[in-house]
N, C-alpha and C positions, 0 to 999 in steps of 0.2 A: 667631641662636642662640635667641633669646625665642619661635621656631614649634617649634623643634625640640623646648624644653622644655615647649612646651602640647603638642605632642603627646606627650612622656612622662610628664608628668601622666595626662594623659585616658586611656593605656592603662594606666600605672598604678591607679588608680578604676576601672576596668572597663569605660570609656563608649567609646561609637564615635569614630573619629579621623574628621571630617567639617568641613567646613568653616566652619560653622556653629557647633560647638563650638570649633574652635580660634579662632576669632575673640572668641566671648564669656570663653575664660580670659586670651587677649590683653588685653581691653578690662576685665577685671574688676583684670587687675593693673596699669590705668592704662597700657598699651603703646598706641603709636600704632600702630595695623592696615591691612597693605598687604592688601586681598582677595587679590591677584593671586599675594600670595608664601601666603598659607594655601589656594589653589586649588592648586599647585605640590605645596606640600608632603602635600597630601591622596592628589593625583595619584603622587606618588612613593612613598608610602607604600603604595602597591595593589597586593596580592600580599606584600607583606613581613611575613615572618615577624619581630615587632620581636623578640623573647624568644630567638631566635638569634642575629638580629643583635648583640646585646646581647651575646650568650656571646663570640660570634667578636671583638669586639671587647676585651673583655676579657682575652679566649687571646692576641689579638695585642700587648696590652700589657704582658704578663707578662715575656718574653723580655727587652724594654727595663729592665726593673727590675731582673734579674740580669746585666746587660752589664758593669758594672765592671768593670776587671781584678782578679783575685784578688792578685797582686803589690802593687799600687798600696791597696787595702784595708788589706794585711799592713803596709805602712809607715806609713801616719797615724795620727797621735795620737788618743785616743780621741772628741777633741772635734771631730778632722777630719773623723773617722769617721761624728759623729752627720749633720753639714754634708752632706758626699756624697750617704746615706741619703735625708736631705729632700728632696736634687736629684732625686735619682730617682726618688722616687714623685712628685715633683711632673713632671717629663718620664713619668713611664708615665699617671699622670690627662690629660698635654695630649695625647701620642698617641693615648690613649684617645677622648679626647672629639674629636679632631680626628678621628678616625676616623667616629664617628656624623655630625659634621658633611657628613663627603662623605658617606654612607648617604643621609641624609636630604635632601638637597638646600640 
């Protein structure tokens, strides 16, 4: 997950996603660095538009965050209510990020 984030740093900043740089945000944040999986991840990244990838991911976690039943909403208590809510922006963040996770490799 720690290449995935060096590389959405580095395109965040504006810097080229290269193998080279992801190794040095790797080793800067004290990560122990496989070359092989920042060769990979470089590799996979080629042709990827991240800044879409990025939307499409997000559009597909949306859905998840309104799936509740409407029914089952109307009957909890207000404090049940708030409990649910947390559940599912916290399942639409893991879908989300589990999403990028396969993207990226």
């Amino acid at each position: 997950m720690e290449y995935i984030y060096a590389a959405l740093l580095l395109y965040k900043a504006g810097k080229d996603i290269t193998e080279e740089s992801v190794v040095a945000v790797l080793q800067a944040a004290g990560a122990d660095v496989d070359d092989a999986r920042a060769k990979a991840l470089v590799a996979a990244l080629d042709g990827v538009d991240i800044e879409e990838a990025m939307a499409t991911a997000a559009v597909a976690a949306a859905p998840a965050a309104g799936a509740a039943p409407a029914a089952a909403a109307e009957e909890a208590p207000a404090e049940e209510e708030a409990a649910e809510e947390e559940e599912e922006d916290d399942a639409a963040e893991e879908s989300g990020m589990a999403g990028l996770g396969a993207l990226f490799g």
